[in-house]
C-alpha positions in Angstrom: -15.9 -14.9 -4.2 -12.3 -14.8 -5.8 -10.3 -11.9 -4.2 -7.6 -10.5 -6.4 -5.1 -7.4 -6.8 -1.8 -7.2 -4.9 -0.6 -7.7 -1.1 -1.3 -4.3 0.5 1.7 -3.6 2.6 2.7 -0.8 5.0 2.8 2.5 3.0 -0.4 2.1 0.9 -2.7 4.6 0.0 -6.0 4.6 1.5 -9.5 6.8 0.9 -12.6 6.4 2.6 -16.1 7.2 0.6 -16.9 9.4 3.3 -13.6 11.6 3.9 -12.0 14.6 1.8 -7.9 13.1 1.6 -6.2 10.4 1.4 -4.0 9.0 4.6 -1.1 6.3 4.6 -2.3 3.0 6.1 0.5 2.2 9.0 1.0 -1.3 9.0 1.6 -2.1 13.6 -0.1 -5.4 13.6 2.7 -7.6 11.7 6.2 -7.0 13.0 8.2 -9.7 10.9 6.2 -10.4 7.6 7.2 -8.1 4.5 6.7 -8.3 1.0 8.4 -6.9 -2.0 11.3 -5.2 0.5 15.1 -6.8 0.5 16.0 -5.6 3.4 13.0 -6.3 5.7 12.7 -2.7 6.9 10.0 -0.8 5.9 7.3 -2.7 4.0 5.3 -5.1 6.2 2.7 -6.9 5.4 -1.1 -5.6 5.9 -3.6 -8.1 7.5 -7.3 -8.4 8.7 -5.5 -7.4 12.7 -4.8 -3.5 11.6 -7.7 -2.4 12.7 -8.7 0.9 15.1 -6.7 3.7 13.4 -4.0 2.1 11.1 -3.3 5.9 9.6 -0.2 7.8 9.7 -2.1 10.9 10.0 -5.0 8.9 11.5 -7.7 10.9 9.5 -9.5 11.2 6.3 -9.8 14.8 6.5 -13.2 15.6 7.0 -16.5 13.6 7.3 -19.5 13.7 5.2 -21.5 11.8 7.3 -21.0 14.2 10.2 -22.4 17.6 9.2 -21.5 20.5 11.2 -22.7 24.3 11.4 -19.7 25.4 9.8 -19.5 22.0 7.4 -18.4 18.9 8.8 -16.8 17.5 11.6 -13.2 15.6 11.8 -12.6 12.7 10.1 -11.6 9.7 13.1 -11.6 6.9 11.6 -12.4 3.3 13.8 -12.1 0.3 11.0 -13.9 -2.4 12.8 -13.0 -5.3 10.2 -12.0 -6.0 6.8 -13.9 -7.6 4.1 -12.7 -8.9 0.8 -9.0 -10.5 2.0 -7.1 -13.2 1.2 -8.2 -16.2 3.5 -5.4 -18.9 1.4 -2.7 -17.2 4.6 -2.8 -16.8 7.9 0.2 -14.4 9.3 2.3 -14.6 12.7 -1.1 -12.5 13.8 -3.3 -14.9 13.1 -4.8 -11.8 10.2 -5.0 -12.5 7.0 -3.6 -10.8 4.3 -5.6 -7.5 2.7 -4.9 -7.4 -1.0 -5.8 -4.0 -3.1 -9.4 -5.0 -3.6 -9.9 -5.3 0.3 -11.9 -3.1 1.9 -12.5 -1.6 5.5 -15.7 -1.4 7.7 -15.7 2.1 9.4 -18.0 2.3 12.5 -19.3 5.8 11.9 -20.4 4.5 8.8 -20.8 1.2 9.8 -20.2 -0.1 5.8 -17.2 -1.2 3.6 -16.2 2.5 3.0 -12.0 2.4 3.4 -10.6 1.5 0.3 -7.1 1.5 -1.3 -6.0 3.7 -3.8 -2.4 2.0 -4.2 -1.7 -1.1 -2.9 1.9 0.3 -1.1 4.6 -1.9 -3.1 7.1 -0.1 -4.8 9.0 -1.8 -7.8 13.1 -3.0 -7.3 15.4 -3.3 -9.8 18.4 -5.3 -9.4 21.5 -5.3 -11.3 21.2 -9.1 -12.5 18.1 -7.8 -13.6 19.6 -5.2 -15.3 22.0 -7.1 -16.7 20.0 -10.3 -18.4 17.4 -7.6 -19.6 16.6 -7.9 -23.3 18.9 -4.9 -24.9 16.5 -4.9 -27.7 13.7 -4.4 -25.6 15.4 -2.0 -22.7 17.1 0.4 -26.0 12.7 0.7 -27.3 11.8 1.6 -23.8 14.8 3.3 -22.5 16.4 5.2 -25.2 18.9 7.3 -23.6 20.7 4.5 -21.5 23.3 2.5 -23.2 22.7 -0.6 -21.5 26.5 -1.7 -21.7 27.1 1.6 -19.5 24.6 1.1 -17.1 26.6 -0.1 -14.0 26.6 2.2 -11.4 25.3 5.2 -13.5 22.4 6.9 -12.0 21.7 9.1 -14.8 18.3 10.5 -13.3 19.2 11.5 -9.5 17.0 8.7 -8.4 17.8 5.2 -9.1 20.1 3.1 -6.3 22.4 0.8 -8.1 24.7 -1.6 -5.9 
């Protein structure tokens, strides 16, 4: 089977089939192996190891599959493995990586029910970047930036420049 989508890093948005919200999937398992993060600070690298309760909040809100009198009981989640990874690298952890397409086994439900809604990169922009960008191009999709002015100007509040 061909796996595909991007590396799921620390960060990402997860939903199980079962739950009512979304929870953030905290990455514990790989303490030196990042992707897509300069700096090496906040984005590690998700593998086939976070397993348990790799949640922020550690729930999914509630759980359809445990009816109550007054609705359903608390989501806790318990992701026993992962299915769908990529098996080409094995990490400091000996996990391998989970990629946007993986998805988790929950015990309640005891099938592939944890999925990702966004894979948990987030897109950098450097000034070389910036600078060999096609001024063509950047004036279609960028009109109100004069690309000759664009050092150091943060004209929407938002963007760090260095």
């Amino acid at each position: 089977m061909s796996v595909t989508g991007h590396i799921v890093c620390n960060g990402a948005l997860c939903q199980c089939k079962n739950g009512f919200t979304p929870d953030k999937l905290k990455v514990l398992s790989a303490p030196n192996e990042y992707v897509n993060d300069a700096e090496g600070a906040e984005k590690l690298i998700a593998s086939t190891m976070d397993i348990g309760i790799p949640l922020e909040k550690g729930t999914f809100g509630q759980c359809k599959l445990q009816p109550s009198s007054s609705g359903y009981l608390p989501c806790i989640p318990s992701i026993t493995t992962w299915q769908d990874f990529y098996d080409k690298v094995t990490l400091s952890n000996q996990g391998q990586v989970l990629v946007e397409d993986s998805k988790g086994i929950c015990a309640i439900a005891g099938t592939p029910c944890v999925e990702f809604i966004m894979h948990g990169q987030q897109p950098s922009v450097s000034n070389t970047e910036v600078q060999e960008a096609n001024e063509i191009v950047q004036s279609q999709l960028n009109p109100l930036i004069d690309p000759n002015r664009i050092e150091n100007i943060d004209p929407f509040g938002c963007i760090q420049l260095s």
